[in-house]
N, C-alpha and C positions, 0 to 999 in steps of 0.2 A: 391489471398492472400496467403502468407508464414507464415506454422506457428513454430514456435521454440519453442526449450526446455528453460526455464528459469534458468539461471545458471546450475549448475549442476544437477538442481531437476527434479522430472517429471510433475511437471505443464508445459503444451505444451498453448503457446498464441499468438494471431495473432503479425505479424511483426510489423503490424501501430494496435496502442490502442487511446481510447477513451478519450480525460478526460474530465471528468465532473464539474468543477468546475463552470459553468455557468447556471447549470439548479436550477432554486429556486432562481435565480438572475434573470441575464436579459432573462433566458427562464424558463415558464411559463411552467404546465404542460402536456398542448397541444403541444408547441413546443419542450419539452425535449423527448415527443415521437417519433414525428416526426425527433429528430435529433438519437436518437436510432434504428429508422425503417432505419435511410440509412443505418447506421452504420453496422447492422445485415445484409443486406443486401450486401454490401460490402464482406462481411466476417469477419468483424471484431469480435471478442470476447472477450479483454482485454478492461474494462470499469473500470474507474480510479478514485474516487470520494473519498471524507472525510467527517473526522463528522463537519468539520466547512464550506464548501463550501456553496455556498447558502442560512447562516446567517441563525444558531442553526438545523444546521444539514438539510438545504431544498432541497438540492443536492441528500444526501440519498432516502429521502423519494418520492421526486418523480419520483427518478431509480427505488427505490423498486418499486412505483405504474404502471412505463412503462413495468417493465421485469414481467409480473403476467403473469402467462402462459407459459412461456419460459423463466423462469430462469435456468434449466439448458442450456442453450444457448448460456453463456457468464462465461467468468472467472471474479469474482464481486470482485474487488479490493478496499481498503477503508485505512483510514490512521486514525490513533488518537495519542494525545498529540503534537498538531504544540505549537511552541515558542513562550509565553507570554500570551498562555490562561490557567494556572495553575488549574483556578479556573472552569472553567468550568463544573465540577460536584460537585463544593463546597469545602469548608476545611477538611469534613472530608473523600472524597477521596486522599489526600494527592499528592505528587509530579507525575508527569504526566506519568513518567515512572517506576513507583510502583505499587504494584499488587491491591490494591483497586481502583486506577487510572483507571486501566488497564481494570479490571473488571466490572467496571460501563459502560467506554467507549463500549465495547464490546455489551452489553447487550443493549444498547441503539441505536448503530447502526443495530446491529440483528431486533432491533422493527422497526427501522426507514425505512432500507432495506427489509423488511417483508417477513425474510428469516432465516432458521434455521443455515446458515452457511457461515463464508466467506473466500472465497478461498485466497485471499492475504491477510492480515493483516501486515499494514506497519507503524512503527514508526517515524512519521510525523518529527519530530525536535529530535536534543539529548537532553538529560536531565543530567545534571551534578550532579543534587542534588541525584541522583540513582544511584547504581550502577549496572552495565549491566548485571550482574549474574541475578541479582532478577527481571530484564525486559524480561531476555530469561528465565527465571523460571515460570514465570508469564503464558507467551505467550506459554512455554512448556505445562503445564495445560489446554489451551483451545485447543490444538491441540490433547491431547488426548482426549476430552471430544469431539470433535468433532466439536466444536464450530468455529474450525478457519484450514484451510484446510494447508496453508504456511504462512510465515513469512518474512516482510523484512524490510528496514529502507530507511530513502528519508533524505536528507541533510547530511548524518553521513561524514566525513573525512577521508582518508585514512588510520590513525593512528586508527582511531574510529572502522573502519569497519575490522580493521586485528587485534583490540582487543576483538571485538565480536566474531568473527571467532574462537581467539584461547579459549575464558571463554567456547563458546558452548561446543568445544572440550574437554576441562578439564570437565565440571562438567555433560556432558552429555547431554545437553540441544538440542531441536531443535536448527539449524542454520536458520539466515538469510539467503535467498536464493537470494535477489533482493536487487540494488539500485537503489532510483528514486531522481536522482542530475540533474542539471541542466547544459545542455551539448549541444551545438549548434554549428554553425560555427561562431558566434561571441561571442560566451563564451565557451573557450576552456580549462579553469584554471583545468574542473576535470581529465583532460592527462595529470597533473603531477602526481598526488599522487592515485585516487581516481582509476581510470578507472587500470593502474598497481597493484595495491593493489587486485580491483574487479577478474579481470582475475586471478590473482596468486590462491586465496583462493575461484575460481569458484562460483563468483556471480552473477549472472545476473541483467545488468542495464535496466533500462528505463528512456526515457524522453519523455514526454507526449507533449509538445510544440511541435512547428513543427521543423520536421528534428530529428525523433524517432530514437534513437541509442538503441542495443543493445550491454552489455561488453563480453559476450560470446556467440558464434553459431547465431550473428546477423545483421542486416544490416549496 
């Protein structure tokens, strides 16, 4: 196994990652360890999971219950706020990429994941109704608190990801360090805008589907 630096940052993660979007679905607790003991095995370390996979977070929860004992073993990557679950912590966490949003999500995954910290933190879908200052302000906050190790976003657009880029810069914010788009050899759309854009402002991609690319120092 090859492990890389992720964009420009010093999270160092296996070349082939995990994603989890199956376990708490069609695998069951027994089998989400069993597909984690090859995984560790292998060498893998980038485990890739959200608060919606496995239907009200069951992905999380039963990563958290396979990695007991060996959590530091893996880099624990999770995503909050995907496209058209607004509501998912109710009305009065507000729009998905806003700091109450934010901070529910966070605290809930932390339970779910049965961990004091998580090393990627990635914004699942853009949120237009927010604007991106007070999503990197947000996510600046947990990362000094300790609560959240890096930052990154999965579906943003080129225009998206080089306006993030520069708010970080202006207002001080932690940056995004990772894209997670969708990138294959027969969806190749994010080598116009997304994957140039990524490179330029040193971000590092992933796609979790098979045929794992990385936009910087990757395969």
């Amino acid at each position: 196994m090859r492990y890389l630096p992720l964009g420009s940052s010093g999270l160092l993660v296996s070349a082939v990652g995990l994603g989890c979007n199956n376990f708490g679905g069609r695998l069951d607790a027994r089998a989400t360890r069993a597909v984690v003991d090859a995984a560790l095995d292998a060498g893998v370390t980038l485990l890739d999971t959200a608060d919606i996979y496995g239907g009200a977070g069951g992905s999380e929860r039963h990563l958290g219950q396979a990695l007991k004992g060996r959590r530091d073993q893996v880099v624990l990557a999770t995503k909050f706020g995907y496209d058209g679950v607004d509501m998912k912590y109710g009305p009065a966490a507000g729009s998905r990429g806003g700091r109450a949003y934010i901070r529910r999500a966070v605290e809930e995954s932390l339970r779910r994941l049965e961990t004091d910290h998580i090393d990627l933190l990635q914004l699942h879908s853009p949120d237009p109704a927010t604007p991106i200052a007070e999503t990197l302000a947000a996510l600046t906050e947990l990362v000094a608190e300790g609560k959240v190790r890096y930052i990154g976003h999965s579906n943003l657009t080129g225009w998206q990801l080089a306006e993030a880029a520069h708010v970080a810069r202006e207002t001080g914010s932690v940056p995004f360090v990772s894209a997670q788009n969708e990138w294959s050899l027969l969806e190749r759309s994010a080598e116009r805008e997304l994957v140039p854009a990524a490179l330029h402002y040193g971000v590092g991609g992933q796609e979790l589907r098979p045929g794992t690319k990385f936009f910087k120092g990757g395969a």
